[in-house]
C-alpha positions as CSV (number, residue, x, y, z in Angstrom):
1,X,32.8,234.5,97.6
2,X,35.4,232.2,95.9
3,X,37.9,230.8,99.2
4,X,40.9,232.4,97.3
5,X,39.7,235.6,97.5
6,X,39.4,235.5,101.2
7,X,41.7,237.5,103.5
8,X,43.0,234.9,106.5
9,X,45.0,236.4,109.5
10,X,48.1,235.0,110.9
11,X,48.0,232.8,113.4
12,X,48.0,233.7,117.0
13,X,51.3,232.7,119.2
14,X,50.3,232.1,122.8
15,X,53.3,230.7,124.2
16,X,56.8,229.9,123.7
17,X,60.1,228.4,125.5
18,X,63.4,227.5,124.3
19,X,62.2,224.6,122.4
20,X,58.4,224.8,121.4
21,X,55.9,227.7,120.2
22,X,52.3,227.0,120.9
23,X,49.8,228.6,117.9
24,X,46.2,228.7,117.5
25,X,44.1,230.5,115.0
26,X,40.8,229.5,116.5
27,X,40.0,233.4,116.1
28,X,41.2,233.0,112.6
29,X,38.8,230.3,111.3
30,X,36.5,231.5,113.0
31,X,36.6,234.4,110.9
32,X,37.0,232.7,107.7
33,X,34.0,230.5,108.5
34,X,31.4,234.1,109.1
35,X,33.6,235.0,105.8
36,X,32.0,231.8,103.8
37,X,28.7,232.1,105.9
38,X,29.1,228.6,107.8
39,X,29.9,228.2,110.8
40,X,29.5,224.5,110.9
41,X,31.8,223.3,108.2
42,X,34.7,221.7,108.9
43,X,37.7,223.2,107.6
44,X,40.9,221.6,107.0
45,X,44.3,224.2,108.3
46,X,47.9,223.9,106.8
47,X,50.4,225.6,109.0
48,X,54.3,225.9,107.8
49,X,57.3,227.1,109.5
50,X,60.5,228.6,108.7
51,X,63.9,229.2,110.0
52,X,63.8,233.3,110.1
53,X,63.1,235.1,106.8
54,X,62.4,233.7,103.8
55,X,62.0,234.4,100.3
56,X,61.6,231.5,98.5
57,X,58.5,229.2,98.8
58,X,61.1,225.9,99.2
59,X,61.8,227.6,102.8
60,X,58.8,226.5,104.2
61,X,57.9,223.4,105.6
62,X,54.3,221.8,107.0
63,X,54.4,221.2,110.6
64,X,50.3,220.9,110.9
65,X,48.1,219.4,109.2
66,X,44.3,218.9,110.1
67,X,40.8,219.8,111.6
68,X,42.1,221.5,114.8
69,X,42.7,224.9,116.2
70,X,46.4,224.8,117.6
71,X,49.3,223.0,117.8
72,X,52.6,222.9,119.8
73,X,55.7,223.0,117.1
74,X,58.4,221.3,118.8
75,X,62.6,220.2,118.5
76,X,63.2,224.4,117.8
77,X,66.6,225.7,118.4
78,X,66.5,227.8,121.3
79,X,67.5,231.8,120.6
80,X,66.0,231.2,117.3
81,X,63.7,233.4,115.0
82,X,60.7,231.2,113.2
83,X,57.9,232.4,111.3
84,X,54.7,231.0,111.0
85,X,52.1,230.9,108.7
86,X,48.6,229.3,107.6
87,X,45.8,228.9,105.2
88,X,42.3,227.1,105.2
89,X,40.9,224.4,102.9
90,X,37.3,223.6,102.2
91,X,39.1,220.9,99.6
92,X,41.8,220.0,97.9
93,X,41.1,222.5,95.3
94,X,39.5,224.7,97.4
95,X,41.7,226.8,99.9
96,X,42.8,230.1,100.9
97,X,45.7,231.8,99.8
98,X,48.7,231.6,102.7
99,X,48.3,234.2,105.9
100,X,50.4,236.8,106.5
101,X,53.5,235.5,108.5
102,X,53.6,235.8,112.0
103,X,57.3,236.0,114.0
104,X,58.1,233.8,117.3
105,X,61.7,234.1,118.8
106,X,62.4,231.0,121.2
107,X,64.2,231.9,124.5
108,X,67.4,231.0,125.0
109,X,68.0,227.6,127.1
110,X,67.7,227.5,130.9
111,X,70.8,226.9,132.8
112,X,71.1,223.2,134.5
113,X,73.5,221.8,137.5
114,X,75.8,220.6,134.3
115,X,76.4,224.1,133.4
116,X,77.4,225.0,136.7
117,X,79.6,222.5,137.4
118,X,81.6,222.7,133.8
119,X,81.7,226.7,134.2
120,X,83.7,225.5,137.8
121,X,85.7,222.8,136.4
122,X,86.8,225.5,133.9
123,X,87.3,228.1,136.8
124,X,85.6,231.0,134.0
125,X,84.3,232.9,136.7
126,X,81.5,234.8,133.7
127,X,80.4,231.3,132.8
128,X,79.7,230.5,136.6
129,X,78.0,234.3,137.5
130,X,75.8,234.1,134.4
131,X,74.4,230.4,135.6
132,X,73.8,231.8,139.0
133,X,72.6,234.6,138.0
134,X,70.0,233.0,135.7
135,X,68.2,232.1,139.1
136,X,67.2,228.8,137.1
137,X,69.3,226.5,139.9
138,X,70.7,226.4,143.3
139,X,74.6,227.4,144.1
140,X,74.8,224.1,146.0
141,X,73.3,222.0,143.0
142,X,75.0,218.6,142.8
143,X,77.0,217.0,140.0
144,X,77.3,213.3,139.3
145,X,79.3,212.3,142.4
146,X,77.1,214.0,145.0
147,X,79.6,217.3,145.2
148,X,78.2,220.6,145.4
149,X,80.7,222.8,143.7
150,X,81.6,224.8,146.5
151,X,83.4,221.3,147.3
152,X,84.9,221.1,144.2
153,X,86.5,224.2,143.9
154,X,87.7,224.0,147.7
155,X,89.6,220.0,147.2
156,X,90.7,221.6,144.1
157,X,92.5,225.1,145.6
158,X,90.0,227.2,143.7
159,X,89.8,230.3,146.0
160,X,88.5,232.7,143.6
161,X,85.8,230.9,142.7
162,X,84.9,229.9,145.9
163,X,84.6,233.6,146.9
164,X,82.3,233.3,143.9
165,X,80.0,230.8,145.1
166,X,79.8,232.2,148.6
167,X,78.1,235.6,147.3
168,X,75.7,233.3,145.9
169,X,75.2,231.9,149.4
170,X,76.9,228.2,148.8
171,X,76.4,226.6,151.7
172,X,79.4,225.6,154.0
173,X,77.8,223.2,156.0
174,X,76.0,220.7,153.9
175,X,77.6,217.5,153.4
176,X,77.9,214.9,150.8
177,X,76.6,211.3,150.7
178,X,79.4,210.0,152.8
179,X,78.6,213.1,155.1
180,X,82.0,215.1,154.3
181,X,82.1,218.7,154.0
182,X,83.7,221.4,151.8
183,X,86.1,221.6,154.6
184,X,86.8,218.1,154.9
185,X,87.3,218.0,151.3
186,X,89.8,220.6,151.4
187,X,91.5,218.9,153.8
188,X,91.9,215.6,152.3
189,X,93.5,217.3,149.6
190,X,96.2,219.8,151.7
191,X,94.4,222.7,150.3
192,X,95.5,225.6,152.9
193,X,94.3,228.4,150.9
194,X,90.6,227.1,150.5
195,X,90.6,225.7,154.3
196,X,90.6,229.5,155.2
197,X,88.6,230.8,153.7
198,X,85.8,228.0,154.8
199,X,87.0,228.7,158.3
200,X,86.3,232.3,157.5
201,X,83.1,232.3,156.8
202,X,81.7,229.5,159.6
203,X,83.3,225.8,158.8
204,X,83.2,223.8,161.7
205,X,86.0,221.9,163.0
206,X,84.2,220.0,165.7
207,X,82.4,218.5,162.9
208,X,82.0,214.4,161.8
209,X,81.3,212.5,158.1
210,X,79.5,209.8,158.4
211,X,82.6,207.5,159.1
212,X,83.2,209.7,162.2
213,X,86.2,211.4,160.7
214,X,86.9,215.5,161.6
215,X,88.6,217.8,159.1
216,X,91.8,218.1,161.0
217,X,92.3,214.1,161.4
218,X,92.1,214.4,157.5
219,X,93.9,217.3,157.2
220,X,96.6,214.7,159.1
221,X,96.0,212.4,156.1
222,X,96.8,215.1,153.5
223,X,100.5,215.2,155.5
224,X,100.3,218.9,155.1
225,X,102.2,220.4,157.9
226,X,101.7,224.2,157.4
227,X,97.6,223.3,156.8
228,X,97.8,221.0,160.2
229,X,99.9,224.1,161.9
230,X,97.6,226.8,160.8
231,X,94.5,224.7,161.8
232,X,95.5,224.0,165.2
233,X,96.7,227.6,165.2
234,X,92.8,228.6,164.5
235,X,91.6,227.1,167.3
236,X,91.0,223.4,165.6
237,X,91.1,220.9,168.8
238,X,94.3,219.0,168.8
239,X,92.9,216.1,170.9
240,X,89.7,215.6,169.3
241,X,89.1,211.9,168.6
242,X,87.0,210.3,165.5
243,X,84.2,208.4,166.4
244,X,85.2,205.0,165.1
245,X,88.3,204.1,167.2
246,X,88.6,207.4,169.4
247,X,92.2,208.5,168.2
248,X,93.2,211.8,168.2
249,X,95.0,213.3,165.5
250,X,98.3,212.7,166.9
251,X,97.4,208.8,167.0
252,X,96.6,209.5,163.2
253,X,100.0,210.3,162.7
254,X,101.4,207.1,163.8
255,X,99.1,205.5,160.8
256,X,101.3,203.4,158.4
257,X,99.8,205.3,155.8
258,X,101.1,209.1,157.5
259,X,105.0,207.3,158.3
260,X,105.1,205.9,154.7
261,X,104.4,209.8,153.4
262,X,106.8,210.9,155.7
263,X,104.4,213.7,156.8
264,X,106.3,214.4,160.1
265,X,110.2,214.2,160.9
């Protein structure tokens, strides 16, 4: 039977992510080869690929060529329709006509820590559910600086998405490289509103960075009195001492740095 008169099916797609589709037409040749009565021969496969649906033969393009049975297609667009096709040479004269096309839709492109920490930086509150709800990372992921962005949002007065994060169960306690927390974070910037809610939901004043600093000697720093007032109000200690010289946060006060900023009358 001539080779252009023999039906070839499409090949088979056995995977696919947001970047690659994996075909084989190993059933397919072996098919063709009971079809030509030789199952020994060595048969040469051309596979093409193209961008959705296409009419003209100038929307094709090779992306195999050669003896084997599969191939990974790679650099895809994820979200993508490609179709896929194939045919079989005995020689260069000698081949198949093409295979019926066969369809492969690439997934759209997992979610990274980036994504989450944009979506944050942007305070779009969709962007920020559909990374966590993705399940492809953690809440307490961190960017570039070592932050998870439950710190972020809290140094940066972000309530709303903080309330955000903690559904997702951000956690309060874990600390940076230099061992601060989202609530010493908050303090060192005066944010009130985001101290609260921390507090709220289990931030620890009693609690030391690596430098052996609390959150209310920094909240003393951010010369925020109605954040220090509320603090102490919440049962922060008011004679707590760091762990590097032993002041308490009063001592703090008298810090050039605190008298310069005019933080107290």
């Amino acid at each position: 039977m001539p080779t252009n008169n023999i039906s070839v099916a499409e090949p088979d797609v056995t995977s696919s992510n947001h970047y690659s589709v994996h075909l084989d037409w190993s059933s397919s040749l072996l098919q063709f080869k009971y079809n030509i009565l030789n199952e020994t021969e060595r048969i040469y496969t051309i596979t093409q690929q193209s961008e959705g649906h296409v009419e003209q033969e100038d929307g094709w393009k090779d992306v195999y060529m050669g003896y084997g049975e599969h191939t990974v297609v790679m650099d895809l667009n994820p979200s993508t329709e490609y179709m896929f096709r194939l045919r079989f040479h005995r020689s260069d004269d000698d081949y198949t006509y093409w295979s019926p096309p066969v369809k492969a839709i690439t997934c759209k492109e997992p979610f990274y820590g980036e994504n989450l920490h944009k979506a944050v930086h942007r305070q779009k509150i969709s962007e920020i559910v559909d990374v966590l709800k993705s399940g492809n990372i953690t809440v307490d992921v961190t960017d570039n600086h070592g932050l998870s962005a439950l710190m972020n949002a809290a140094k940066r007065g972000q309530p709303e998405i903080m309330k955000v994060l903690l559904s997702y169960n951000a956690s309060i306690s874990c600390k940076d490289e230099a061992g601060k927390t989202a609530l010493m974070h908050a303090c060192i910037y005066g944010q009130l509103s985001t101290v609260k809610i921390l507090c709220k939901n289990g931030a620890l004043y009693e609690d030391y960075d690596l430098g052996g600093t609390t959150p209310l000697h920094y909240a003393i720093d951010s010369c925020n009195c109605d954040l220090i007032e509320w603090m102490i109000g919440d049962g922060a200690n008011v004679n707590i001492q760091d762990k590097n010289a032993g002041w308490t946060p009063l001592m703090r006060c008298e810090w050039p740095y605190c008298i310069s900023n005019s933080c107290f009358p």
